[in-house]
C-alpha positions as CSV (number, residue, x, y, z in Angstrom):
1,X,-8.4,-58.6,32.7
2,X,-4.7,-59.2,33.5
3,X,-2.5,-59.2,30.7
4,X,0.5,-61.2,32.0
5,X,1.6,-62.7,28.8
6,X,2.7,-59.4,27.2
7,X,6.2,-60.0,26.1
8,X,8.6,-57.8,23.9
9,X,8.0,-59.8,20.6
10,X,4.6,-57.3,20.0
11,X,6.7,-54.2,19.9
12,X,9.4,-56.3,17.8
13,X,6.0,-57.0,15.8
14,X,4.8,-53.7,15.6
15,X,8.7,-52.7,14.7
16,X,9.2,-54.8,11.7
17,X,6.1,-53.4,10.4
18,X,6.7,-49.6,10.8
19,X,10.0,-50.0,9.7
20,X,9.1,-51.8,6.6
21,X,7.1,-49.4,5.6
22,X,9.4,-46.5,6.3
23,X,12.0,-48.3,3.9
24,X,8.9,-48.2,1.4
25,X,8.5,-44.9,1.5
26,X,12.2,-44.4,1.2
27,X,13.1,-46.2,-1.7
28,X,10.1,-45.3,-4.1
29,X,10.9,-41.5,-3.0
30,X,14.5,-41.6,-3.5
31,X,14.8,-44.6,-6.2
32,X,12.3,-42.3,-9.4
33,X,12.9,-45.8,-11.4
34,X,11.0,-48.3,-8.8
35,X,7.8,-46.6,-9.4
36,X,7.1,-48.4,-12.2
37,X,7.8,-51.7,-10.0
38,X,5.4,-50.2,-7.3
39,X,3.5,-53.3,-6.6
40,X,6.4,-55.7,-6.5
41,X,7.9,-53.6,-3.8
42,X,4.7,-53.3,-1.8
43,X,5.2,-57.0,-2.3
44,X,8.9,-57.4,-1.1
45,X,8.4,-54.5,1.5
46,X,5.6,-55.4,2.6
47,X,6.8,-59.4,2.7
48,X,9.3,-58.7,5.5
49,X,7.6,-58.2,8.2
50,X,4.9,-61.0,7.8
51,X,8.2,-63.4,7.6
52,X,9.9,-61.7,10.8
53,X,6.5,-61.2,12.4
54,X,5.6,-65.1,12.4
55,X,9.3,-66.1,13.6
56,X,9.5,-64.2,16.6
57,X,5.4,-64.3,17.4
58,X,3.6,-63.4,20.9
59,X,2.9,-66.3,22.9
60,X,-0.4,-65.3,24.5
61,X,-0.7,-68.6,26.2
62,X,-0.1,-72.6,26.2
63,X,-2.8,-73.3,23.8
64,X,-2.2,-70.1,21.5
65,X,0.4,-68.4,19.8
66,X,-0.5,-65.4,17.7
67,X,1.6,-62.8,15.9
68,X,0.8,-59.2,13.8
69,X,1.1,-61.2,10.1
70,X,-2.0,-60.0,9.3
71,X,-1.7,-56.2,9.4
72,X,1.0,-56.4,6.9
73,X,-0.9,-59.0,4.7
74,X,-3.9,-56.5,4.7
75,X,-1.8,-52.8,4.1
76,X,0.1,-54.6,1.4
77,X,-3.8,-56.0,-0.2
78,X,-6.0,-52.9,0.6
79,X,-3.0,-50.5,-1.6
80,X,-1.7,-53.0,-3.8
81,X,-4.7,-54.4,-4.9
82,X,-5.7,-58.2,-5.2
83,X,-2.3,-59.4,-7.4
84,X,-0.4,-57.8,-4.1
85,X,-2.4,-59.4,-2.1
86,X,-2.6,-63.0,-3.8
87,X,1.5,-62.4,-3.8
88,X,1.6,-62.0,0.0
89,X,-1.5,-64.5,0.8
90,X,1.3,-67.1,-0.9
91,X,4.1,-65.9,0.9
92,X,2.0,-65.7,4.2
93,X,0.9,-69.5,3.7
94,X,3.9,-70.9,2.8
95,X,5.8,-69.4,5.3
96,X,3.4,-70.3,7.6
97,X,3.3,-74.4,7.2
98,X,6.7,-74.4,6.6
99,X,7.4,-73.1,10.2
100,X,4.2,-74.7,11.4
101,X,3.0,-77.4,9.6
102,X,-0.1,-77.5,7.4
103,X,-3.2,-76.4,9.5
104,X,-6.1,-76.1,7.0
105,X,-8.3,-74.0,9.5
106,X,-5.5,-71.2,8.9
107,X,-5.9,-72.0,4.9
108,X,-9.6,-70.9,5.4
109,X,-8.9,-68.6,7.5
110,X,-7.0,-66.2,5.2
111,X,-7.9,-66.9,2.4
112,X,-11.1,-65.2,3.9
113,X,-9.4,-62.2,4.4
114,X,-7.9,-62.0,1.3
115,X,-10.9,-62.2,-0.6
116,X,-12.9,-59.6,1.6
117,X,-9.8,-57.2,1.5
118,X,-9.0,-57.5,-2.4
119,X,-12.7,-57.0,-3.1
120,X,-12.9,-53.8,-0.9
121,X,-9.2,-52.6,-2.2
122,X,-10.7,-50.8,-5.0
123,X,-13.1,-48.2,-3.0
124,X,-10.2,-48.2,-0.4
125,X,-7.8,-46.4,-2.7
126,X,-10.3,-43.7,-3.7
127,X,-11.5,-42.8,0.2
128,X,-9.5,-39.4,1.7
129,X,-7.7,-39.7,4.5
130,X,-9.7,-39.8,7.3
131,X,-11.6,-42.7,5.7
132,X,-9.4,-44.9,4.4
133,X,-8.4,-44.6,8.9
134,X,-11.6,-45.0,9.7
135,X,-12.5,-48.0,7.1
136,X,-9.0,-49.9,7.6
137,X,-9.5,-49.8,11.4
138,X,-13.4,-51.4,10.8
139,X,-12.2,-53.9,8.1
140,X,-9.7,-54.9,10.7
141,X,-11.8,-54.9,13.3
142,X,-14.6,-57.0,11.4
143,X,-12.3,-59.4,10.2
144,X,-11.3,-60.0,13.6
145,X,-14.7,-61.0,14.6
146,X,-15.5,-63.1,11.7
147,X,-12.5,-65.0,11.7
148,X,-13.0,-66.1,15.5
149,X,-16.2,-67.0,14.5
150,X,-15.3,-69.0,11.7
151,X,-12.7,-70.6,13.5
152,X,-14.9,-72.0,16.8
153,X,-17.2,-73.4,14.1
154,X,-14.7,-75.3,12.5
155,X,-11.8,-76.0,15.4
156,X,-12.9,-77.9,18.6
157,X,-10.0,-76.8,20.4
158,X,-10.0,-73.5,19.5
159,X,-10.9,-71.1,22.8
160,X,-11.1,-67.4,22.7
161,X,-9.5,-66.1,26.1
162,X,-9.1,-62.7,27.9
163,X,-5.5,-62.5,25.9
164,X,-6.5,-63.6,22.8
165,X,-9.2,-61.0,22.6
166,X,-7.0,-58.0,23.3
167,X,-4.5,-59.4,20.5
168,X,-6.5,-60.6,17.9
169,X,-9.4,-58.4,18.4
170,X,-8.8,-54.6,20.3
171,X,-5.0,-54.4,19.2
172,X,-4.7,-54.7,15.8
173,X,-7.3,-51.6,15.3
174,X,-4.7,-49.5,16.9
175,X,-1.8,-50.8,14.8
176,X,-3.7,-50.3,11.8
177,X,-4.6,-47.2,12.3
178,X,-1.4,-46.0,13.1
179,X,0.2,-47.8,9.7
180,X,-2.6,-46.1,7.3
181,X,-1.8,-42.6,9.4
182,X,1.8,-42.9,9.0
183,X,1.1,-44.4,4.9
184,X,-0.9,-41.4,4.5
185,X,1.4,-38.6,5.9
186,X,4.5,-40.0,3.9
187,X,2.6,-40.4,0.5
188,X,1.1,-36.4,1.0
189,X,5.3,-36.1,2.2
190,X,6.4,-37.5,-1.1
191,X,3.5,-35.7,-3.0
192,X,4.4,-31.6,-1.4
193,X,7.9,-32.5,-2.3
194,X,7.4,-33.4,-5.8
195,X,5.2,-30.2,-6.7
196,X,7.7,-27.7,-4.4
197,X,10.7,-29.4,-7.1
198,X,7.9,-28.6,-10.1
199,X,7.4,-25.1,-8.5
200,X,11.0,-24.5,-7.9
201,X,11.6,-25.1,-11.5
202,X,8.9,-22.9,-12.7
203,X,10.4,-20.3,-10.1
204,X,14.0,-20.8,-12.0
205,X,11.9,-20.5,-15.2
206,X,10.7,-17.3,-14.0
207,X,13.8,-16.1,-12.6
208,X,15.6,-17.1,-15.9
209,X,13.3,-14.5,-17.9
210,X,13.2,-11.9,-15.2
211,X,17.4,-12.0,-15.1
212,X,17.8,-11.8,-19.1
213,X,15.4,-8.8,-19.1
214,X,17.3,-7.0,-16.1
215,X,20.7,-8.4,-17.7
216,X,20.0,-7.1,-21.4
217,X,18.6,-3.5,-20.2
218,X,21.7,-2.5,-19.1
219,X,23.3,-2.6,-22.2
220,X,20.3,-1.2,-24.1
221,X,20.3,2.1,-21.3
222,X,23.5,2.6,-22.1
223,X,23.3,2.6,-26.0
224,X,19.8,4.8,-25.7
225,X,22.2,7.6,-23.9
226,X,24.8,7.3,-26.3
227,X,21.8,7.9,-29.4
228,X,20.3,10.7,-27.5
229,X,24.4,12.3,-27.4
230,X,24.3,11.5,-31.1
231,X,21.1,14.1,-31.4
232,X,23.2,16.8,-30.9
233,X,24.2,18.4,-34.0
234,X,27.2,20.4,-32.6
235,X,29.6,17.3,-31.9
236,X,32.4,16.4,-34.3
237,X,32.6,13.3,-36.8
238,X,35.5,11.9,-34.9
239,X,32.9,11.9,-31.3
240,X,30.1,10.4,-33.5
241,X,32.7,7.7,-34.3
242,X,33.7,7.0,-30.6
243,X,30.1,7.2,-29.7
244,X,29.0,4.9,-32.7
245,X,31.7,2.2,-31.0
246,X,30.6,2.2,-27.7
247,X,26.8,2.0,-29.1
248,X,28.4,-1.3,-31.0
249,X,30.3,-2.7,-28.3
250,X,27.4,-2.6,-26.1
251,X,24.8,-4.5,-27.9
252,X,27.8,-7.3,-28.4
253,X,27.8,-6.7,-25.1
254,X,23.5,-7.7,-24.7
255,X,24.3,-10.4,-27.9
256,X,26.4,-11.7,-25.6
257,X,23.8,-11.9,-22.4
258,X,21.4,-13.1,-24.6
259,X,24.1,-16.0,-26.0
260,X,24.9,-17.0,-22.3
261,X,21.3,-17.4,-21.3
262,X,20.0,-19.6,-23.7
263,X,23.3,-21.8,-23.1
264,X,21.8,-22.2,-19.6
265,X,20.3,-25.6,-20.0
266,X,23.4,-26.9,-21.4
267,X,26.7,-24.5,-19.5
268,X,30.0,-24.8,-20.6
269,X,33.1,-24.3,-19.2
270,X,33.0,-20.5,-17.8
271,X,36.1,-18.7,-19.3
272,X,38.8,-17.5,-16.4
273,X,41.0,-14.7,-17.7
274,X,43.1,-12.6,-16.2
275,X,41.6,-9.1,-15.5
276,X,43.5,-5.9,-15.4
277,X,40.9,-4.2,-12.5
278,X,41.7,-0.4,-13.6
279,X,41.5,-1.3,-17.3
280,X,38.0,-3.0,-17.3
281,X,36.4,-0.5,-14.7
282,X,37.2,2.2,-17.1
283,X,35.0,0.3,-19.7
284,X,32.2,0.1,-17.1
285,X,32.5,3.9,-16.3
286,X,33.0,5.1,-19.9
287,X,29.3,2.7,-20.8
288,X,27.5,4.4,-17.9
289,X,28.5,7.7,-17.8
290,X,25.7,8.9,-20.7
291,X,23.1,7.1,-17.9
292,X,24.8,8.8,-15.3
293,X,25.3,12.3,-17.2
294,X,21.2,11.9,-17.9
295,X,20.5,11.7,-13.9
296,X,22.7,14.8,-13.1
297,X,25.2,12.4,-11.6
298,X,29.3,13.3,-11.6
299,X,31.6,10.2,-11.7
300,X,35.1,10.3,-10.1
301,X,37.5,7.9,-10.4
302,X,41.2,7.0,-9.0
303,X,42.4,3.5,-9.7
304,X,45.0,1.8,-9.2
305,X,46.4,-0.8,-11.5
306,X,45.4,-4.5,-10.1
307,X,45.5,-7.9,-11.8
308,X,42.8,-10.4,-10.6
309,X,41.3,-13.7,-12.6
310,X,37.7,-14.3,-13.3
311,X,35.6,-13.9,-16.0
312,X,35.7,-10.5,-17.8
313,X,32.3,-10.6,-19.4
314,X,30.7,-11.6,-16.0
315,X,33.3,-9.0,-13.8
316,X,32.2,-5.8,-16.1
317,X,28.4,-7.1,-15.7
318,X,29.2,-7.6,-11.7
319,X,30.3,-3.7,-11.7
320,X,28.2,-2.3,-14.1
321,X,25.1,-3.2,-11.9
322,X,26.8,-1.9,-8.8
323,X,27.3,1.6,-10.5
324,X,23.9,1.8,-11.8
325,X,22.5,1.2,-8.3
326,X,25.1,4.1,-7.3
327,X,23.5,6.4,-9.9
328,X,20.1,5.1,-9.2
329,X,20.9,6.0,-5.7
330,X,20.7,9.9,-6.7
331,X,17.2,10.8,-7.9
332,X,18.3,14.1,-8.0
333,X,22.1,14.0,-9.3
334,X,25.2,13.9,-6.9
335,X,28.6,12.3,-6.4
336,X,29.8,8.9,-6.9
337,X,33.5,8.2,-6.3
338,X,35.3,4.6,-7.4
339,X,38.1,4.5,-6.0
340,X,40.5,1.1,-6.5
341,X,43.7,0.4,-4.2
342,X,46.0,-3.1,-3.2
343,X,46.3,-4.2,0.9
344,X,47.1,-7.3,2.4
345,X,43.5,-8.3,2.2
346,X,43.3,-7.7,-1.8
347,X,42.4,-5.6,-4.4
348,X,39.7,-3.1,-3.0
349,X,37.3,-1.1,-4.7
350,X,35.1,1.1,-3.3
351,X,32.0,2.7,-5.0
352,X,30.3,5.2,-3.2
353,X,27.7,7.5,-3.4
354,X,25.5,10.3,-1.5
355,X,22.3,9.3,-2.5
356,X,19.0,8.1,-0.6
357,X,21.2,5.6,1.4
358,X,20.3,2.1,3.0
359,X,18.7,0.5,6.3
360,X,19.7,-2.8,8.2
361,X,17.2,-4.8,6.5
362,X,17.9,-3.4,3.5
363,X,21.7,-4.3,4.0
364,X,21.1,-7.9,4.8
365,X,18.9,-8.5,2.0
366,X,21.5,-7.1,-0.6
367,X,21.9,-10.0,-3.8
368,X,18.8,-11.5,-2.9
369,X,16.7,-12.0,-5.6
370,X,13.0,-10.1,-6.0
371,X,14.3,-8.1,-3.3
372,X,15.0,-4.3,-4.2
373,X,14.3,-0.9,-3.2
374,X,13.7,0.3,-6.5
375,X,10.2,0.7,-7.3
376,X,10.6,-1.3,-10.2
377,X,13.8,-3.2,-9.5
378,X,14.0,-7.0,-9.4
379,X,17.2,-7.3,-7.0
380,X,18.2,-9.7,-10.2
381,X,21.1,-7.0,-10.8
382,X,22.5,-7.1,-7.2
383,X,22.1,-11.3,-7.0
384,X,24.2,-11.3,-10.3
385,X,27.0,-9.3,-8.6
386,X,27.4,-10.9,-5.7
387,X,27.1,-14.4,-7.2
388,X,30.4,-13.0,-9.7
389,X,31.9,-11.5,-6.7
390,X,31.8,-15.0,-4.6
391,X,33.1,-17.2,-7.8
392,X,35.9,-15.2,-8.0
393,X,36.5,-16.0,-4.2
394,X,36.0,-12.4,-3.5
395,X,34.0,-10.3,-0.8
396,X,31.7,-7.6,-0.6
397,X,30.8,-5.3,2.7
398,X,28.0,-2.3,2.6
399,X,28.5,0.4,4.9
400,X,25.2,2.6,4.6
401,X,23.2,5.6,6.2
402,X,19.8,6.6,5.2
403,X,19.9,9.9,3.1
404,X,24.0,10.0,3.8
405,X,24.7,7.4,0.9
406,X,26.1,4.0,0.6
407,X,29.9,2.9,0.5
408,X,30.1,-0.8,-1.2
409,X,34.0,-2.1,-0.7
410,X,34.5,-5.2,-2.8
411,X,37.5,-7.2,-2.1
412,X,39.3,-9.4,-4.7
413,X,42.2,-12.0,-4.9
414,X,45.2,-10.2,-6.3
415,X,46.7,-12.2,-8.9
416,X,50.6,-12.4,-10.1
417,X,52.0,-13.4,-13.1
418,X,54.9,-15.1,-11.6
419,X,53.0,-16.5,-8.7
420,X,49.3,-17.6,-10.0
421,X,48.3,-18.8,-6.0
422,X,48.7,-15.2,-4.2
């Protein structure tokens, strides 16, 4: 069998089909709104190629000139269903006598396949994967056959060569079956991307809940020391007083958490003020040191005064955690030292402690969240400072030994009255 009429027009074939049904796939994935016109763009899409397909056809010989319209015609019928497929069958005739001239024999001819294919459409759509491959490539292949036959019955001059057998009957088969493979792996695509967006909000969900707990028990630790303080009958009036305000300040403090979280679904402009760094991280130490007087722990403290911009509600949240890791740090009590001071780089502050320390992975993983080496942590805390840190154009480097301790250096924008851009 020597195939010397093969010519470049059944890759442009095979090309205008693929393609078309690439741009599909594309559109109904990226346009949500054109799945409710599914079918007309099965229609269009599907439309394209059978045009293109019988303009630039494969001349297998004098007496014959055939072309791929009907692979198209019958992927657009068998998942479309029979309005699709009356659609194309309309298109595909009138198309075909305009370029052609009326030929009745071709009339017959597909509205054969039509029918078959619209009929077996229906039990098409519920087959898995491997069958709808295996069924399209029979249909195909039996339609093939019948059509020949029906067409030496009715055409005298109709002659079924060496050529015509290996395009109208063993090729299309192949093409099919690579369409439906290809139709099958995007729509399972489409389908994996769709639930991973559902499961990434239910992750954000879950997240969400996990972050207000972790968010809101800092506050709540903090007021639980300062009640236990209050046990103690040998303190002054004018302590219970200061203790009472910090007990107050704190659950504004989780009010406030609580406020920002369920404005997540609907943010508003974050506040940027301008944050006196010495000022603020005397807050944070003077909330935590009941949690940190609890675990044996002695702060120490030298800052100097700074002016940075940011948020002050996120900025005391973003050190608060970073403290409480400090203290978390030393099971059983030690030293942590804060220590602020200006360079060229910034504002630096340095918390560090001589607890259980940290390893490389451990390091790398810092801020990401469900990652902690707390037993019960939720790495929510650390993810929360290093998100603050980075809004505020800032930095943060860990420089950590195992049971040495942990140095974190956070580096700020200094910010001047007179010049806002330093």
């Amino acid at each position: 069998m020597h195939f010397i009429y093969i010519n470049q027009n059944i890759l442009d074939n095979l090309f205008y089909i693929l393609v078309s049904i690439l741009i599909y796939y594309i559109l109904l994935d990226h346009g949500k709104r054109l799945n409710q016109y599914r079918k007309t763009l099965v229609t269009a899409c599907m439309s394209i190629p059978i045009i293109l397909c019988m303009k630039f056809p494969i001349y297998i010989d004098e007496y014959c000139v055939h072309d791929l319209r009907q692979i198209p015609f019958i992927i657009g019928t068998l998942y479309g269903g029979w309005p699709v497929g009356a659609a194309l069958l309309v298109i595909i005739l009138t198309v075909r006598f305009a370029l052609y001239g009326f030929n009745f024999l071709t009339l017959i001819v597909y509205i054969v396949i039509f029918i078959i294919t619209a009929l077996f459409s229906s039990k098409f759509k519920t087959y898995s994967r491997k069958n709808k491959l295996n069924s399209s490539i029979l249909l195909i292949l039996f339609l093939g056959i019948l059509t020949s036959f029906i067409s030496l019955v009715m055409s005298d001059y109709f002659r079924i060569t060496d050529a015509y057998v290996f395009y109208f009957i063993i090729l299309p088969p192949f093409i099919i079956g690579l369409a439906v493979y290809i139709i099958e792996i995007l729509k399972d695509a489409i389908l994996i991307r769709t639930q991973m967006v559902r499961l990434e909000k239910m992750e954000i969900v879950s997240q969400l809940a996990a972050s207000i707990s972790h968010e809101v028990r800092n506050p709540l630790t903090v007021v639980k020391g300062f009640v236990q303080l209050l046990k103690d009958s040998d303190i002054s009036q004018e302590v219970k007083e200061q203790y009472i305000k910090h007990i107050v300040r704190e659950l504004d403090s989780a009010e406030s958490i609580i406020s920002e979280y369920l404005a997540f679904a609907k943010p508003a402009i974050e506040k940027v003020d301008t944050i006196l760094i010495n000022r603020e991280i005397g807050y944070v130490i003077e909330m935590i040191k009941p949690l940190a007087n609890m675990n044996l722990v002695n702060i120490s403290e030298q800052l100097t005064p700074g002016t940075t911009r940011g948020n002050i509600q996120h900025f005391k949240q973003c050190f608060l955690n970073l403290i409480k890791n400090g203290i978390e740090a030393m099971p059983n009590g030690g030293e942590l030292s804060i220590v602020s001071y200006i360079n060229n780089s910034g504002i630096i502050i340095e918390i560090s402690d001589n607890g259980i320390g940290m390893n490389k992975e451990q390091i790398n993983r810092f801020g990401e969240p469900y990652y902690s080496s707390k037993e019960k942590g939720t790495g929510l805390g650390s993810m929360v400072a290093v998100k603050t840190i980075q809004t505020m154009n800032g930095s943060l480097h860990i420089n950590s030994l195992l049971n040495k301790g942990t140095t974190i250096s956070v580096t700020l924008p200094v910010y001047h009255e007179d010049n806002p851009k330093k």
